[in-house]
TITIRO-748878 format. One line per field, with one value per atom (N, C-alpha, C): residue in one letter; atom name; x, y, z; residue number from 0. Coordinates in nm, 2 decimals, always signed. Example, Ala and Ser with C-alpha at 12.3 -4.5 7.8 and 13.67 -1.06 7.14 Angstrom:
<recs>
res	[A|A|A|S|S|S]
atom	[N|CA|C|N|CA|C]
px	[+1.32|+1.23|+1.32|+1.28|+1.37|+1.29]
py	[-0.57|-0.45|-0.33|-0.22|-0.11|+0.00]
pz	[+0.78|+0.78|+0.78|+0.71|+0.71|+0.79]
n	[0|0|0|1|1|1]
</recs>
This chain:
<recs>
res	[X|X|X|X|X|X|X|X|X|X|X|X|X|X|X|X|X|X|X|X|X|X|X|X|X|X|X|X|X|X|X|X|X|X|X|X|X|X|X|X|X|X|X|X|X|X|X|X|X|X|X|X|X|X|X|X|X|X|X|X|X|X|X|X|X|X|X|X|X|X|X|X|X|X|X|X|X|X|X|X|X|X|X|X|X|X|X|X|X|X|X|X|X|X|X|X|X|X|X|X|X|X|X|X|X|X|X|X|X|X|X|X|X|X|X|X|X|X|X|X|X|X|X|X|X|X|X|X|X|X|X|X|X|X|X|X|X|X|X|X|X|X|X|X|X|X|X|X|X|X|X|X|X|X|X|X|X|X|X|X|X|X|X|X|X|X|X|X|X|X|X|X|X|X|X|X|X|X|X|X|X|X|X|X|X|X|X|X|X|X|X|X|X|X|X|X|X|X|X|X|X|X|X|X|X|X|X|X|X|X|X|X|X|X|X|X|X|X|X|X|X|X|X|X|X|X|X|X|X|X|X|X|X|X|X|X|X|X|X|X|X|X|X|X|X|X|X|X|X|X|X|X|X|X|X|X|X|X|X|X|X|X|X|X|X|X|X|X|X|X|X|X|X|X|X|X|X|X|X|X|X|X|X|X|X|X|X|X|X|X|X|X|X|X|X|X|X|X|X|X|X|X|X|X|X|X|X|X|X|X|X|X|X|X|X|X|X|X|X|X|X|X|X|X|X|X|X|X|X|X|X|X|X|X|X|X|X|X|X|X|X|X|X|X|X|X|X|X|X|X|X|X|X|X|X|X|X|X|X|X|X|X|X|X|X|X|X|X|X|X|X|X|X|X|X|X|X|X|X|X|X|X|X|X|X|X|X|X|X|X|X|X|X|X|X|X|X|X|X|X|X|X|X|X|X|X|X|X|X|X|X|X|X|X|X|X|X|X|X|X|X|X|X|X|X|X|X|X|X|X|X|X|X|X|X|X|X|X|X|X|X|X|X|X|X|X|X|X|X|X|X|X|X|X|X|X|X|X|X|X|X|X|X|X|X|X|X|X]
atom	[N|CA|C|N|CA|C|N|CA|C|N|CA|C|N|CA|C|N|CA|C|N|CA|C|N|CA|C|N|CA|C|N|CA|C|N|CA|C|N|CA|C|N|CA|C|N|CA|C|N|CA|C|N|CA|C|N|CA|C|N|CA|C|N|CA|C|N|CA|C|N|CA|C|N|CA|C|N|CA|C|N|CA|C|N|CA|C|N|CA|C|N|CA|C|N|CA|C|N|CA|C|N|CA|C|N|CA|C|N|CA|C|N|CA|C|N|CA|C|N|CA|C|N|CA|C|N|CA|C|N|CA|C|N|CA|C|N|CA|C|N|CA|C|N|CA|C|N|CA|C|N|CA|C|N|CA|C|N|CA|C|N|CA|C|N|CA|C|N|CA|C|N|CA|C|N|CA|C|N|CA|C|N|CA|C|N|CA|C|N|CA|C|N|CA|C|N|CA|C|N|CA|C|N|CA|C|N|CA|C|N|CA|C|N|CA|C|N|CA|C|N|CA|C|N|CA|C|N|CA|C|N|CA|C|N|CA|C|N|CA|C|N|CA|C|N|CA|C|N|CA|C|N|CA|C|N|CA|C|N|CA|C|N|CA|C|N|CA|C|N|CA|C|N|CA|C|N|CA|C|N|CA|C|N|CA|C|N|CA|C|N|CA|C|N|CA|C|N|CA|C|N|CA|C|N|CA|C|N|CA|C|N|CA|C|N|CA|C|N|CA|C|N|CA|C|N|CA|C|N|CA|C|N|CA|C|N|CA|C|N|CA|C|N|CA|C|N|CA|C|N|CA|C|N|CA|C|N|CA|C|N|CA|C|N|CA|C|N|CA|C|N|CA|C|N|CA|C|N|CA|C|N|CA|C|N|CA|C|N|CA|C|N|CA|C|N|CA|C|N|CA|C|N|CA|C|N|CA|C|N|CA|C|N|CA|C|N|CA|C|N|CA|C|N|CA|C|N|CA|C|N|CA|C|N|CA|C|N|CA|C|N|CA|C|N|CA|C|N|CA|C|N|CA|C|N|CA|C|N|CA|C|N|CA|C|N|CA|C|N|CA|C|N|CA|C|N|CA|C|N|CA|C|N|CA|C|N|CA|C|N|CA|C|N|CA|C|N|CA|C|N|CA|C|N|CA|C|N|CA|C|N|CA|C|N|CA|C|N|CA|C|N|CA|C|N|CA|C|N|CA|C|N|CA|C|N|CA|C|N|CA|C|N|CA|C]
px	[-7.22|-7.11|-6.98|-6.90|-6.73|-6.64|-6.51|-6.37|-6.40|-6.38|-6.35|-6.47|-6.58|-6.68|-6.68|-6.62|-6.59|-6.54|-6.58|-6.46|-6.44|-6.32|-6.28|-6.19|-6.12|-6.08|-5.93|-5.89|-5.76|-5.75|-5.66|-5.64|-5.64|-5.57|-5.60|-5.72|-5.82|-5.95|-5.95|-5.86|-5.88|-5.97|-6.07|-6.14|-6.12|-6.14|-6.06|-6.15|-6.16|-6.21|-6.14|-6.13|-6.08|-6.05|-6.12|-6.04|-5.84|-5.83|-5.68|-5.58|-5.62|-5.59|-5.58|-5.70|-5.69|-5.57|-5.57|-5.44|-5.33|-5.39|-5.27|-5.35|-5.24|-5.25|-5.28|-5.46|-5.42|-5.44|-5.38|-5.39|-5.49|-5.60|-5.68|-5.71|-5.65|-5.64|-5.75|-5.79|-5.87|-5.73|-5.71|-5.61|-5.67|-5.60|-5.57|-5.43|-5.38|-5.28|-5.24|-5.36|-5.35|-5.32|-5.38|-5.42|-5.24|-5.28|-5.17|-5.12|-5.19|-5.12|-5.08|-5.03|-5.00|-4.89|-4.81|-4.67|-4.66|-4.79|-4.84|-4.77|-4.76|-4.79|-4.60|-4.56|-4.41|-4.42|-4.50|-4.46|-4.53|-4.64|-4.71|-4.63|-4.54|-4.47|-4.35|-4.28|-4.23|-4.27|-4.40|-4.48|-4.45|-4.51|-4.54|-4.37|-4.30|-4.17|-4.12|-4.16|-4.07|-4.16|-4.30|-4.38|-4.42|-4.37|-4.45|-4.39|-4.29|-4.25|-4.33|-4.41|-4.47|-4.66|-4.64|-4.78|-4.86|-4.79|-4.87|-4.91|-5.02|-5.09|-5.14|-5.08|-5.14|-5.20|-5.33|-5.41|-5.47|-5.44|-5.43|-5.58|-5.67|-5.83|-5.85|-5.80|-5.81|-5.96|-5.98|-6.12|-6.13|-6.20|-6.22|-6.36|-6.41|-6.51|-6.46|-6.35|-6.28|-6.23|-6.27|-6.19|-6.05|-5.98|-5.87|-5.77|-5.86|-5.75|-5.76|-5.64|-5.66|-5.75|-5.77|-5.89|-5.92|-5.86|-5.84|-5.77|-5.79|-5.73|-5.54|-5.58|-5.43|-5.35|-5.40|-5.32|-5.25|-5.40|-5.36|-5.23|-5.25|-5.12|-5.03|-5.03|-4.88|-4.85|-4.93|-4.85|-4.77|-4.90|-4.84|-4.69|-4.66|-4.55|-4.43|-4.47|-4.39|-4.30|-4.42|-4.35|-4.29|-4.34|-4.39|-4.32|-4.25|-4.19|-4.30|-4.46|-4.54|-4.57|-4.52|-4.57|-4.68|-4.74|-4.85|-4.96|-5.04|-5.18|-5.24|-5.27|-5.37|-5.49|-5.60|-5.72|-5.81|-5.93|-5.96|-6.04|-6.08|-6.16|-6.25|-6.29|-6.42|-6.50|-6.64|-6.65|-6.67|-6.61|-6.62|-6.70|-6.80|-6.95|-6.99|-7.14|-7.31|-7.38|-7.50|-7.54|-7.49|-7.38|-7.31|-7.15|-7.15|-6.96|-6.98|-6.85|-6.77|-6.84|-6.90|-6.89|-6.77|-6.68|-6.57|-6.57|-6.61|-6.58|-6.71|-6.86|-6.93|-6.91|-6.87|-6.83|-6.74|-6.63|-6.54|-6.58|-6.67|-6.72|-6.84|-6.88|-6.99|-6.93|-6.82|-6.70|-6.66|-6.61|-6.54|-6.55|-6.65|-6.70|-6.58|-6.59|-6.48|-6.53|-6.48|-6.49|-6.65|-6.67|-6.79|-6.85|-6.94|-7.00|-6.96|-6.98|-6.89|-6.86|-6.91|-6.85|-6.70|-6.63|-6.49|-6.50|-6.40|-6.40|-6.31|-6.21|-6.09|-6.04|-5.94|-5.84|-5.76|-5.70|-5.58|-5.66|-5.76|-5.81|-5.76|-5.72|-5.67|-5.72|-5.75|-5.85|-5.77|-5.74|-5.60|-5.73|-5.66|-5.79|-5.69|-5.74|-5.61|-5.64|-5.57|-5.58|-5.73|-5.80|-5.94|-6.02|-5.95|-6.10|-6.17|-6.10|-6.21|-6.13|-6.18|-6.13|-6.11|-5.97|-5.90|-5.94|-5.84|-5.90|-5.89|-5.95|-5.96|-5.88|-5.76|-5.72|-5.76|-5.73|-5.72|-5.70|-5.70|-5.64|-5.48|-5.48|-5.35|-5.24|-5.32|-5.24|-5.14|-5.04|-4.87|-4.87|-4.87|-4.86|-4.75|-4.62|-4.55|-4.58|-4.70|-4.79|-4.84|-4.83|-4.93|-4.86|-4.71|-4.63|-4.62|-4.67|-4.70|-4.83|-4.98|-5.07|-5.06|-4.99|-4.97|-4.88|-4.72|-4.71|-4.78|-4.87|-4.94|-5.07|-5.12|-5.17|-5.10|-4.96|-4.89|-4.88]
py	[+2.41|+2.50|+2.42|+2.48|+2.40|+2.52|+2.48|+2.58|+2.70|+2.64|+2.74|+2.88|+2.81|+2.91|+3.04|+3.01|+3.04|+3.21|+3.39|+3.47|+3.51|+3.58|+3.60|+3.74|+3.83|+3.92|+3.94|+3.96|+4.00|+4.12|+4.11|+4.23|+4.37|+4.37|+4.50|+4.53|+4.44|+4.49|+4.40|+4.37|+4.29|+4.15|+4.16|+4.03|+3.96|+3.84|+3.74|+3.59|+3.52|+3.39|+3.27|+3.21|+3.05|+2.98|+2.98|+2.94|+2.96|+3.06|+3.10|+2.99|+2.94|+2.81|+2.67|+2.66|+2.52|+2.46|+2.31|+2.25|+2.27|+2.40|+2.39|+2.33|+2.24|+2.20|+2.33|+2.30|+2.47|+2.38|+2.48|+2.48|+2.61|+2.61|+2.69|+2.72|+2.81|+2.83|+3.03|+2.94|+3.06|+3.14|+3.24|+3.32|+3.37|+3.41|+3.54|+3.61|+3.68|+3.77|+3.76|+3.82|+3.78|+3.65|+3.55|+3.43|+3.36|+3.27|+3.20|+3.13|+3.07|+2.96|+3.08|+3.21|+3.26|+3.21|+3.15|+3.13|+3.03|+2.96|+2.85|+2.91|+3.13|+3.14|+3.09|+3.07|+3.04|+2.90|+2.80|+2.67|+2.69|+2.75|+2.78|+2.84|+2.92|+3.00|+2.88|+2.81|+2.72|+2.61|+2.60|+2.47|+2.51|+2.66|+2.72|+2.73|+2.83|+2.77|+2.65|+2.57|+2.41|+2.35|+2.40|+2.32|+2.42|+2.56|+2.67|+2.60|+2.55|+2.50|+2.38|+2.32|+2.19|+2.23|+2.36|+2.43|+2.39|+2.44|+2.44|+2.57|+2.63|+2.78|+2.73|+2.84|+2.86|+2.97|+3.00|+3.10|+3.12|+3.29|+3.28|+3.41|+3.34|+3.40|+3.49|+3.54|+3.64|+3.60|+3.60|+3.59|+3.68|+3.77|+3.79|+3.73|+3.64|+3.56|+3.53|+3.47|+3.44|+3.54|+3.68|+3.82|+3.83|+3.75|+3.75|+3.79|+3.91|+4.00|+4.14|+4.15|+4.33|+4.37|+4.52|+4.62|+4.53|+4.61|+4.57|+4.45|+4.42|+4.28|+4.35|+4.41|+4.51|+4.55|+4.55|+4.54|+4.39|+4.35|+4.19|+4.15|+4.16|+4.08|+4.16|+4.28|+4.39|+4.26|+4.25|+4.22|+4.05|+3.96|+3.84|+3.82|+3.96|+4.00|+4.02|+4.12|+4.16|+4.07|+4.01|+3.91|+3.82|+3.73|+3.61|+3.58|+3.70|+3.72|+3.62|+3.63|+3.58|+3.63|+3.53|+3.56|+3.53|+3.40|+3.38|+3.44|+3.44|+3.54|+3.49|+3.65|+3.74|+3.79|+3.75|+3.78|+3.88|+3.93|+3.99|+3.95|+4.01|+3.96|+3.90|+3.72|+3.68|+3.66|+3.59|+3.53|+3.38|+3.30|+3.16|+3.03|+3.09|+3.01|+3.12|+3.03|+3.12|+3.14|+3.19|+3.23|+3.34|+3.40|+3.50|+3.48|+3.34|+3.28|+3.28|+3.33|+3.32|+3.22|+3.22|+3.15|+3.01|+3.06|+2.95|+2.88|+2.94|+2.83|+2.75|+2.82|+2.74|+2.60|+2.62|+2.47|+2.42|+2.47|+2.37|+2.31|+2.38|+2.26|+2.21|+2.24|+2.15|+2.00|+2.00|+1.93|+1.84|+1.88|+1.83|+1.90|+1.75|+1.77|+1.77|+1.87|+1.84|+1.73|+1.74|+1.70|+1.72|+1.89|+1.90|+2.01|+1.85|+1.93|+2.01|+2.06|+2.16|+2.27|+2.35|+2.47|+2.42|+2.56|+2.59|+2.63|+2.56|+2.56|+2.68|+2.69|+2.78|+2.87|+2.95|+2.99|+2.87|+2.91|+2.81|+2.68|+2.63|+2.54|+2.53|+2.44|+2.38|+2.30|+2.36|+2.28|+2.23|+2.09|+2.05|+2.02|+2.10|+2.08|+2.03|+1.95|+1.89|+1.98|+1.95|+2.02|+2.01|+1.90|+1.93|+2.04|+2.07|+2.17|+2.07|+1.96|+1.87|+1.84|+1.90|+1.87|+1.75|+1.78|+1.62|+1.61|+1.67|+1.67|+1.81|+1.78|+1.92|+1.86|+1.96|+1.94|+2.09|+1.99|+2.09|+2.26|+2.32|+2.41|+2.40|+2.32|+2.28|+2.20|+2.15|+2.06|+2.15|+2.12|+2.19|+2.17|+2.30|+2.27|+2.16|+2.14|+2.02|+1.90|+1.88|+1.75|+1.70|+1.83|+1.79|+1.76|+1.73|+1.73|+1.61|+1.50|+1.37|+1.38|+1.45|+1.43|+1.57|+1.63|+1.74|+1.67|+1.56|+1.52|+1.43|+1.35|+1.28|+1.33|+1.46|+1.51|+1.59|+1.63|+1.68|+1.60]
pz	[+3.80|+3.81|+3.86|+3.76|+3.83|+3.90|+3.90|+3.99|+3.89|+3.76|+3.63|+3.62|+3.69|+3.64|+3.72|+3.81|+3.92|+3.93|+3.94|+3.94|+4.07|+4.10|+4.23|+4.22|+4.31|+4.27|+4.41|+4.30|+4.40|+4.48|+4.56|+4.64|+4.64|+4.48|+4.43|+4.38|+4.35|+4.26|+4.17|+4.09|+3.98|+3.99|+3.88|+3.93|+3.77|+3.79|+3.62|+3.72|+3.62|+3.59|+3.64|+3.74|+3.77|+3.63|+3.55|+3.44|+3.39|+3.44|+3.42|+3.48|+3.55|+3.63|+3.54|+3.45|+3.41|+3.36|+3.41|+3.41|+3.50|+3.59|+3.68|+3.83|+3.91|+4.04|+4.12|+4.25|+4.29|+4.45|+4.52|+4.65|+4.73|+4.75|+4.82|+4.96|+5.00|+5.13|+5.21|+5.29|+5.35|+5.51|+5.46|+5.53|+5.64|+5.75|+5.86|+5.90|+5.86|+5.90|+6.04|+6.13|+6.27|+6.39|+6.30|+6.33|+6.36|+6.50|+6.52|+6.49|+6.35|+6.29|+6.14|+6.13|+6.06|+5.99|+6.10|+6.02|+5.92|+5.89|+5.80|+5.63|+5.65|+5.55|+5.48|+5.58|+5.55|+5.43|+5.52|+5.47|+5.31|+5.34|+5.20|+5.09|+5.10|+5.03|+4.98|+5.07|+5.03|+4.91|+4.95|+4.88|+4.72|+4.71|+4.58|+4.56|+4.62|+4.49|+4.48|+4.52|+4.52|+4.39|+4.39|+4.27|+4.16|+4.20|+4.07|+3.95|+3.90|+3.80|+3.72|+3.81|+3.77|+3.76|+3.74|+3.71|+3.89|+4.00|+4.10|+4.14|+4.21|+4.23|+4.38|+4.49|+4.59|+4.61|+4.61|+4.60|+4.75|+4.78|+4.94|+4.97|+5.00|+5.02|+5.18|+5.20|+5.37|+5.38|+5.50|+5.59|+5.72|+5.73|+5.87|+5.94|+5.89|+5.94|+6.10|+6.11|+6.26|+6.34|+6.27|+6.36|+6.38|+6.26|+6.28|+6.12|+6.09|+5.97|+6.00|+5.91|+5.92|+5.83|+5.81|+5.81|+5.65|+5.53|+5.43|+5.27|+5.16|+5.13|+5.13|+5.09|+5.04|+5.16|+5.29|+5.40|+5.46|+5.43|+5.48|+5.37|+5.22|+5.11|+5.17|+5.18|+5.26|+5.29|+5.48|+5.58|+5.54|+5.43|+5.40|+5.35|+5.25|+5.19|+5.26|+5.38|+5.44|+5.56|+5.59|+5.70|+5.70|+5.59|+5.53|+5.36|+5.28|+5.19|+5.06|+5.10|+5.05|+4.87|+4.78|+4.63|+4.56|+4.57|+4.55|+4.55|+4.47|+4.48|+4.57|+4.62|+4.73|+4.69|+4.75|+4.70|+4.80|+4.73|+4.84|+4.95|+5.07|+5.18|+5.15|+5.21|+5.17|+5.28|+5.26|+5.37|+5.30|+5.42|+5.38|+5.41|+5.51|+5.56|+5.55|+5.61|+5.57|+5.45|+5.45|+5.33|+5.23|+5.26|+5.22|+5.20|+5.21|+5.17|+4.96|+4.97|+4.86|+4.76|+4.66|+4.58|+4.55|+4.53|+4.55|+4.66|+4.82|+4.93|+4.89|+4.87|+4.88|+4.80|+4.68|+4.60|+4.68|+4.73|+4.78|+4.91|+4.98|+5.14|+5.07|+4.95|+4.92|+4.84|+4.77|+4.77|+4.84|+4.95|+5.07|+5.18|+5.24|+5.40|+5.49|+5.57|+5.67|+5.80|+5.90|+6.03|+6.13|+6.07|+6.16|+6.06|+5.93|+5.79|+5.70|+5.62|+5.55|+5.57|+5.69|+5.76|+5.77|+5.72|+5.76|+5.92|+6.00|+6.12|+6.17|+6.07|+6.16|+6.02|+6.01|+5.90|+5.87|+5.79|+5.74|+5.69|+5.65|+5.61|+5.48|+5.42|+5.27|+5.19|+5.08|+4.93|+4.83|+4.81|+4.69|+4.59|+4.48|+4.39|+4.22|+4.16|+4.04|+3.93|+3.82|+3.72|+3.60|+3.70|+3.59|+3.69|+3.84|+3.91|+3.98|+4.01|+4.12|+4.24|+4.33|+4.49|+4.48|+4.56|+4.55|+4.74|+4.81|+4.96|+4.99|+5.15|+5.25|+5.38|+5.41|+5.47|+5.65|+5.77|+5.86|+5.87|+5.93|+5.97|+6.00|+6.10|+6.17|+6.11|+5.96|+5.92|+5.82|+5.88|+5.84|+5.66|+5.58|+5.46|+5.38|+5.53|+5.47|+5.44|+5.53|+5.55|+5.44|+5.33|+5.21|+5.04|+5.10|+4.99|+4.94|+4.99|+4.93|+4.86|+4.88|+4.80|+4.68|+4.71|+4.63|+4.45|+4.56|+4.40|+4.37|+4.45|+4.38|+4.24|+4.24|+4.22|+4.09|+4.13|+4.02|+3.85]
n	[0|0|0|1|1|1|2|2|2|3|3|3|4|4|4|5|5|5|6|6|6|7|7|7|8|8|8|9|9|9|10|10|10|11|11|11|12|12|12|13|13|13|14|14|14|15|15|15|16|16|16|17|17|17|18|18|18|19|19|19|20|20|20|21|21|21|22|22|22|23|23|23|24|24|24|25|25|25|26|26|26|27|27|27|28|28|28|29|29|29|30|30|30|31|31|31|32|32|32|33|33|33|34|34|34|35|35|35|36|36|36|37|37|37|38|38|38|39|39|39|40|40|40|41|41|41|42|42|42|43|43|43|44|44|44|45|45|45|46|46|46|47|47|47|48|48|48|49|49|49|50|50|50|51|51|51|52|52|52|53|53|53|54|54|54|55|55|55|56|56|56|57|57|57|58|58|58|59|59|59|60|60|60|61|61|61|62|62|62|63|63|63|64|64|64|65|65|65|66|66|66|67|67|67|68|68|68|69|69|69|70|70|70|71|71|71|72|72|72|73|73|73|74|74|74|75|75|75|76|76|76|77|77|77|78|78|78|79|79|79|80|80|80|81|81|81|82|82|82|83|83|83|84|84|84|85|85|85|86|86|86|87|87|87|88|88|88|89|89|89|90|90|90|91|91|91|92|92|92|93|93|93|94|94|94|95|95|95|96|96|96|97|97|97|98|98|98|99|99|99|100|100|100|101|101|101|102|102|102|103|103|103|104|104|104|105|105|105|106|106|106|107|107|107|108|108|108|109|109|109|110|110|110|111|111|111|112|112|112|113|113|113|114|114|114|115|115|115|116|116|116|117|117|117|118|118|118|119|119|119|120|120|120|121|121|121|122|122|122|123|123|123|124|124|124|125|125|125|126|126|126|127|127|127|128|128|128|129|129|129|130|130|130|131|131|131|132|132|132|133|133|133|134|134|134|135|135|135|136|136|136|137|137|137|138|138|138|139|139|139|140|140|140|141|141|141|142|142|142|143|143|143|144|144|144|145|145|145|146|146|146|147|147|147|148|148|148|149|149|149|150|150|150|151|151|151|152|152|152|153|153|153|154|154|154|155|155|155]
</recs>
């Protein structure tokens, strides 16, 4: 199984194929609304219009795994929107460890080990994945989406 085989569903319900992606650069990120590194969703929003032109996709996955989203996915994209003037697709609630994470996280920490094994530690964790669908890296939680604008055009 690759990224492509991959389906997922957005906020609204709609569920469609990882494939729609091929050839584009994606950035995969596991969300919290609540979460104090929320304001991450700024830098992220920046990232995507500075590279949507160059076929880059930040794709934003809410988790309440960490107890830190609201009730619904459609509340959480609200509040990403609202606060955060967030465009990039909003997916729905996943979970992202255990025997019951997401199809997609499972490839991607089975991909790329983090720090402490392939459990996601926190929200805000980041997947740069290229345009064939192979994890390029995994970055932190903490690590500032600006941080990632040098392996991002490398990747471009």
């Amino acid at each position: 199984m690759n990224i492509y085989d991959i389906s997922v569903t957005m906020e609204n319900g709609e569920a469609y194929q990882l494939d729609r992606y091929k050839g584009k650069t994606l950035l995969i990120v596991n969300t919290a609304t609540k979460c104090g590194l929320a304001p991450q969703f700024d830098e992220l929003q920046k990232l995507y219009d500075k590279y949507k032109a160059k076929d880059f996709v930040v794709l934003g996955f809410p988790s309440n795994q960490f107890k830190q989203e609201v009730a619904t996915a459609e509340d959480a994209a609200e509040a990403c929107r609202m606060t955060y003037g967030v465009s990039f697709p909003m997916h729905e609630i996943v979970k992202i460890n255990g025997k019951d994470a997401h199809p997609l996280f499972k490839l991607l920490t089975d991909e790329s080990k983090g720090i402490l094994g392939s459990a996601i530690k926190w929200n805000f964790t980041k997947f740069l994945v290229d345009k064939e669908g192979n994890v390029v890296k995994r970055y932190a939680p903490k690590t500032e989406p600006k941080d990632l604008e040098e392996d991002i055009e490398d990747v471009l």
